[in-house]
N, C-alpha and C positions, 0 to 999 in steps of 0.2 A: 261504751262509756261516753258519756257527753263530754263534749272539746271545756268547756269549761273545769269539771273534773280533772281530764286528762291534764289542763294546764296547771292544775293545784297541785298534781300529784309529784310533777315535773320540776314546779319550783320549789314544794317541799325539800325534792330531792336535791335540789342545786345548795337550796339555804344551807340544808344540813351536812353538805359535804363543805363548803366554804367554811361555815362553825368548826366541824373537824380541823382541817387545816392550821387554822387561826388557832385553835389548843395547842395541838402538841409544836407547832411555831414559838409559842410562849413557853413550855414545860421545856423544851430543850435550850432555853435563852435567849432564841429568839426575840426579841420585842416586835408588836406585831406591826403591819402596814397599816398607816393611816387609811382609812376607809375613801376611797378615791371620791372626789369632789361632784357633788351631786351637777347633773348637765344643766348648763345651767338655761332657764325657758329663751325663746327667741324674742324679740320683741315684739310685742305686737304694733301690726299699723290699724291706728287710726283710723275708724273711718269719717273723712271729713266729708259728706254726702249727707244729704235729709231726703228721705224717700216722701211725695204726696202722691196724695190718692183720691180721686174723688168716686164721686157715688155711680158705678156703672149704670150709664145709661142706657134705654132697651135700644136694641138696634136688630138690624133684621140680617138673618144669615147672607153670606156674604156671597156671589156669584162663585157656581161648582166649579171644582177645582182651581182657584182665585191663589196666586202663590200667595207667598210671604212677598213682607219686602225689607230690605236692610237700607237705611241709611247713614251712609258717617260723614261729619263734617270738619273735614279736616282746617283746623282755623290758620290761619298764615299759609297757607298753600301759592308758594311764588311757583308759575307754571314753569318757567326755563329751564327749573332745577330739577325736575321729576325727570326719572328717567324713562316715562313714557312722551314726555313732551322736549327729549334729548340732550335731559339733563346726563350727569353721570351715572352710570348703570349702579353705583355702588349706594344709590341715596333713596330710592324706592323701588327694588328689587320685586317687591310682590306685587306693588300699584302694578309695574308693566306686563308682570303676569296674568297680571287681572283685567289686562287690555285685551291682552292677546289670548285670551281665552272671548272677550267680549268685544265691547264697540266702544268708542270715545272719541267725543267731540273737538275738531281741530280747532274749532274758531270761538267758541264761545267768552262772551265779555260778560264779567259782573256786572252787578247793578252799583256796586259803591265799594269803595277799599276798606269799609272797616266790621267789626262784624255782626252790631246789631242791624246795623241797617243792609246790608247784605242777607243776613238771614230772613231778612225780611220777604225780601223778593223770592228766597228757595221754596220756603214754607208756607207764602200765600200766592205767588204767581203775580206780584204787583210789586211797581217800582216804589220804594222804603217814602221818597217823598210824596207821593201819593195817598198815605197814612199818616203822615205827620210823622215818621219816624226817622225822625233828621235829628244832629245835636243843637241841642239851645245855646248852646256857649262854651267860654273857656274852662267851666268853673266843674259842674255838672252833668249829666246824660242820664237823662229821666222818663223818659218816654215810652207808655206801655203800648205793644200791640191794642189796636181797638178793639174789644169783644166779639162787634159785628162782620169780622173779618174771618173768612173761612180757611183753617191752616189746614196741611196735609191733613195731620193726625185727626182732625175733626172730619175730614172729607173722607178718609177713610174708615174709622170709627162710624159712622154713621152708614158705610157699608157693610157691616158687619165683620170690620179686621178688630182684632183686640190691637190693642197699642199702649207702647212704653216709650221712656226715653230719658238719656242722661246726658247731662251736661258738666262738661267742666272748667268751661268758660260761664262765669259769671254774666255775662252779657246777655245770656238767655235764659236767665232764673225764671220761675214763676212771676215774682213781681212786675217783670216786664212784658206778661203773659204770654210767653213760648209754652207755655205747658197748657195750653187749651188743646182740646181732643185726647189729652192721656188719661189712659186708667190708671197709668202708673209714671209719676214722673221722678226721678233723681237729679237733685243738683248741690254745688257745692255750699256748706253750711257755713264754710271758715277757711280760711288759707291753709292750704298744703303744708302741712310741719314750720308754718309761719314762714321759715327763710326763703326754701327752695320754692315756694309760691305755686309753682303748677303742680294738678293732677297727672303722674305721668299715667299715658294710654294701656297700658301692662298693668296698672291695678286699675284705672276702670274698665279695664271688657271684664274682670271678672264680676263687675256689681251690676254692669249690665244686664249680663245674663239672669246674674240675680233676679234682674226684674220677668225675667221671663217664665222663670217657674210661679209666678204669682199669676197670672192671666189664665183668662179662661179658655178652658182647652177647648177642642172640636173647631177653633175658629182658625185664620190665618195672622198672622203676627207683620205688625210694623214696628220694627227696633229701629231707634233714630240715634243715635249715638256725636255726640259732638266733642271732638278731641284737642286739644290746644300745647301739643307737644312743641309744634312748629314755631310759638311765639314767645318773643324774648319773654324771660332774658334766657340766653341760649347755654343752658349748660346740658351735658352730657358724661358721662362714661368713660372713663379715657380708650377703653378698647374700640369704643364707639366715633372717639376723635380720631383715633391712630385708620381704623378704616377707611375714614373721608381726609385724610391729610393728603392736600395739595398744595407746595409752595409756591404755586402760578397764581393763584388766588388770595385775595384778600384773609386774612385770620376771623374778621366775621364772618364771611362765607363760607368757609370751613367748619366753623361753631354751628350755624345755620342747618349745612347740610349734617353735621352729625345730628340733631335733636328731627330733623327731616324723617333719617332711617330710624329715627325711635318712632315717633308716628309709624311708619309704614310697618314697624314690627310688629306695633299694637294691632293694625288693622288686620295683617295674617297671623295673629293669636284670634282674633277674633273671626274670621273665616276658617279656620280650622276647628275651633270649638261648637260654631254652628253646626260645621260638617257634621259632626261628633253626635251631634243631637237632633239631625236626619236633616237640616234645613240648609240643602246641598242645589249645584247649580239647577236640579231638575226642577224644583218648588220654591225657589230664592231666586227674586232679581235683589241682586247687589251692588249697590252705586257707592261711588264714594265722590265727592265733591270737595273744591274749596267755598271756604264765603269771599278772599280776599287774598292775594299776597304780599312780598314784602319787598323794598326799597333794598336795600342793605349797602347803601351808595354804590350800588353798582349798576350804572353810571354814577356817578356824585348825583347829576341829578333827579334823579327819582326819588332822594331823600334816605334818609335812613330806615323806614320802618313802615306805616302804612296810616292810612287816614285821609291825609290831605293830594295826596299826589291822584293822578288817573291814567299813566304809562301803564303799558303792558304786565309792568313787574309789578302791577297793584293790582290789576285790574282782569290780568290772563285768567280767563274759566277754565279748572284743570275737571275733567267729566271723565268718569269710566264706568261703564256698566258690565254684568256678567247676567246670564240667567237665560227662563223659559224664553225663547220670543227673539232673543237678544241675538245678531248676527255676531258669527264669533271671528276674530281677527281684521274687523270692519273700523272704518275712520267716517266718522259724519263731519262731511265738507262743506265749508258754508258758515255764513254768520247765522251764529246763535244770542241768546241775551237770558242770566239768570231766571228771568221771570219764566220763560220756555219750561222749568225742568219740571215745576207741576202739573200741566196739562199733559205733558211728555208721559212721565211716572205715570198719572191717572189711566192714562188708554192702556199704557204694555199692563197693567194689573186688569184690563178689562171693565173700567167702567166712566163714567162721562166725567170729564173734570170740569169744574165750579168755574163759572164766567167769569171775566177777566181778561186782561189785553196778551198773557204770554199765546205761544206758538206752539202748535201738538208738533212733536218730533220722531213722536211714537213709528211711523213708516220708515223713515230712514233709519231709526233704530235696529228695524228688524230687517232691513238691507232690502227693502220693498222700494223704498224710491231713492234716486243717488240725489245727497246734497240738500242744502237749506236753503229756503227763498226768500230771506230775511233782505231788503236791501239797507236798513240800518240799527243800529242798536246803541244805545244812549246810558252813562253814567255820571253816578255825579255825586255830590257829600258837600253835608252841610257838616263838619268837622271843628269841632274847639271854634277858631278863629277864621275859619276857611268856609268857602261859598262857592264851588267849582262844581262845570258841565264837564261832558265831553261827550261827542257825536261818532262813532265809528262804521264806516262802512268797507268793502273788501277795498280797496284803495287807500282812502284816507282815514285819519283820526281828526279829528278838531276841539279843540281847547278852550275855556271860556273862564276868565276870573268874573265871577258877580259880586265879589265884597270887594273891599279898598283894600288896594295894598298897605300893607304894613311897610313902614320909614326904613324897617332893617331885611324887608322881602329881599333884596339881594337876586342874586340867580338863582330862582328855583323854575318855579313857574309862569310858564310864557302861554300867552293869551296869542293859536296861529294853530297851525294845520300842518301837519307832517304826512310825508309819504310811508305807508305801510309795508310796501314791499322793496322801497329802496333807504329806507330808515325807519326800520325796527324797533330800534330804543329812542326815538321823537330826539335826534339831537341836534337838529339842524329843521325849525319851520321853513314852510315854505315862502318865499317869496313872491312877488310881481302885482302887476298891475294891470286889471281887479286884483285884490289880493283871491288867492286860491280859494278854494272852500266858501265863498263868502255866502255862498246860497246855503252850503249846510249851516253856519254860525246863525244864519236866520231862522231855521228850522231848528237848532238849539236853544233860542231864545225863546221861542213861540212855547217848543215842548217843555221848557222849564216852566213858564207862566202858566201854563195849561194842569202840568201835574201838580204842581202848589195849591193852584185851586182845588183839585179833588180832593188834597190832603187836607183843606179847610173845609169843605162841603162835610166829610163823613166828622169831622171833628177829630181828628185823626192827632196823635202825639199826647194825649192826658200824661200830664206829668204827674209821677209816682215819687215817692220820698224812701229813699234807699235804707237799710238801716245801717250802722256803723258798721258792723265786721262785712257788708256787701260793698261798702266804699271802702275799705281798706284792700277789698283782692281786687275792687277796679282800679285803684290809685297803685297801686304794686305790679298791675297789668299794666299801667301806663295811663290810665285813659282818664281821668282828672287831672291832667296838670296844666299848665297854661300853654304860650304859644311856643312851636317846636323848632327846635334851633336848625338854622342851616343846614343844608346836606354837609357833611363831610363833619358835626359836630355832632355829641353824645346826644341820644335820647331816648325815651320811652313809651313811645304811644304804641 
């Protein structure tokens, strides 16, 4: 008998013995049970994503056996805090297993604290001013990647990888064209249930994946996944608070670290579901990156949150890799610089990556050579109201205001050189006479003049016109409003 059969026959039988019942219930005076409350459906979520697509272009197969590649960007990623970089073990649990399975870089400096222009530097191998993608103002941030600019997913796509990607920070919509090279892109269409404003990472790996049953098979897959669990405003779970509860610690840093272990939950739901569907460490290198982290006044001064500041806690590169190639339980020693991680990427998948000033790191990845030869690496943002360098070399960091202070600057930002290994968190410049650093502040000045001009040559920063409900999740993300109050005062950039 066919199971369909079988199941008609089964609940004929149930129907008709319940009808029984229900009679002679009533025939002996019984009055009968109200018929129990139909279940009632779940709610559905929303999906607040728009999938584009554009028209696959021909590309030539892709070098044999060429793995995958995953990348996720984790957005607010403050390094101190991760427990691969000795934060609390309890805050990213699978990040450190995902070290100690692979490699990760100790020293690595972004290119800028906030996160278009940080992404900028992941996804082309070039410093964001460079491209003109700096902010214009207090008001607005409109500035589309250039066309003529070659991103991963283009340098890859054109090697024959199929490529997807989602975002769910607004900062990297299409319009600001992060979605060049995808055959499939998703990003957010409208705010998260309006209030709670972020996508949490636990429903997008599952739309992620989504995208991956749409590409064309026989090829190798580049998933780019960008997650924004980490940035305010920090709400969480209460089981998720009660986890990260430390009363040694400030109450933001505790909110912090609880939405922290939400991202890194997402990140091993989504390395587990790979697994699931064979794109395991033998054919998957797996990176997970930040574009930027966060202040949380912790110090006071580093600010409350990210954009304007260039300390460690804005500025620390959190790197971890896993996969084919990748040395496993390995630390790469050395200054690094965001722009590094696409020529890096490009060689371990085995093919030449796209010219450009970053550094191939690809060798000491694979524990072939100890340590990085970088002797410095340079950050900076042009933020709302702010206009700030900074020069880092294994020694020193050095600092530079290029706008006017503002009448209520107060103590934030000091224009001076700190020592690296005997102050960490920049809280004490250094003194004397010459003043310290004074050769790097000159080599900061130079490299600022210098990348300006390139970011003019290519025509770099075309301003875009956002539409309404895309300034409503960046003004809810913080990143419209004017200038940022004080450390130790409410804000939301």
């Amino acid at each position: 008998m066919e199971p369909r059969a079988v199941f008609n026959v089964i609940s004929s039988a149930l129907v008709g013995a319940a009808l029984t019942g229900l009679a002679l219930r009533w025939l002996g005076g019984e009055p009968p049970e109200p018929p129990p409350e139909p279940p009632q459906p779940r709610p559905r979520v929303s999906d607040p994503t728009v999938v584009l697509h554009d028209p696959l272009p021909d590309r030539p197969a892709a070098p044999r056996g060429a793995p995958n590649l995953v990348l996720v960007i984790g957005c607010t990623l403050r390094k101190d805090q991760t427990s691969v970089y000795g934060g609390p073990a309890v805050t990213t649990p699978f990040l450190k297993e995902l070290s100690e399975q692979g490699t990760h870089f100790a020293d690595m400096v972004n290119a800028a604290p906030w996160t278009r222009a940080a992404s900028t530097a992941i996804l082309t191998g070039h410093h964001p001013i460079s491209l003109g993608m700096v902010d214009p103002g207090p008001a607005r941030s409109e500035q589309r990647l250039p066309e003529q600019v070659v991103t991963l997913a283009e340098h890859l796509q054109a090697h024959g990888w199929a490529t997807a990607g989602l975002t769910t920070n607004p900062n990297l919509n299409a319009i600001y064209g992060f979605d060049q090279g995808f055959d499939a892109y998703r990003q957010l269409e409208h705010l998260w249930r309006q209030r709670n404003i972020k996508l949490p990472g636990t429903l997008a790996v599952p739309w992620a994946l989504e995208l991956l049953d749409g590409l064309e098979p026989g090829r190798p897959v580049f998933l780019q996944l960008v997650l924004v669990d980490a940035h305010l405003p920090f709400k969480a779970p209460d089981p998720l608070m009660e986890a990260v509860a430390d009363p040694s610690v400030p109450e933001l840093v505790v909110g912090y670290r609880a939405v922290l272990r939400r991202l890194d939950d997402a990140v091993a739901q989504l390395a587990e579901a790979l697994e699931q569907r064979g794109m395991d460490r033998d054919n998957t290198v797996f990176v997970v990156v930040n574009d930027h982290g966060e202040g949380l006044d912790w110090p006071r001064h580093h600010g409350r949150s990210h954009g304007r500041y260039l300390a460690p806690s804005a500025v620390g590169g959190v790197v971890v890799l896993r996969g084919p190639k990748v040395a496993v339980g390995h630390t790469v020693e050395g200054l690094a610089s965001q722009i590094d991680l696409l020529p890096t990427l490009s060689s371990l998948l085995g093919i030449e990556p796209p010219e450009g000033p970053g550094h191939d790191w690809s060798a000491q990845v694979r524990g072939a050579q100890q340590g990085t030869s970088r002797g410095e690496v340079y950050t900076d943002t042009w933020f709302r109201d702010v206009d700030r360098a900074a020069i880092y070399t294994d020694a020193l960091a050095c600092q530079l205001e290029f706008s006017e202070p503002r009448p209520d600057s107060g103590p934030g930002f000091v224009t001076g050189c700190f020592d690296r290994r005997l102050d960490p968190l920049h809280a004490e410049p250094l003194v004397g006479d010459p003043p310290p650093g004074e050769a790097l502040m000159q080599r900061l000045r130079q490299w600022r003049i210098e990348r300006a001009a390139e970011g003019a040559s290519v025509g770099g920063g075309e301003l875009v016109e956002p539409s309404a409900a895309l300034n409503q999740q960046l003004e809810a993300l913080g990143y419209l409003e004017g200038p940022e109050p004080e450390p130790g005062a409410p804000d939301r950039d």
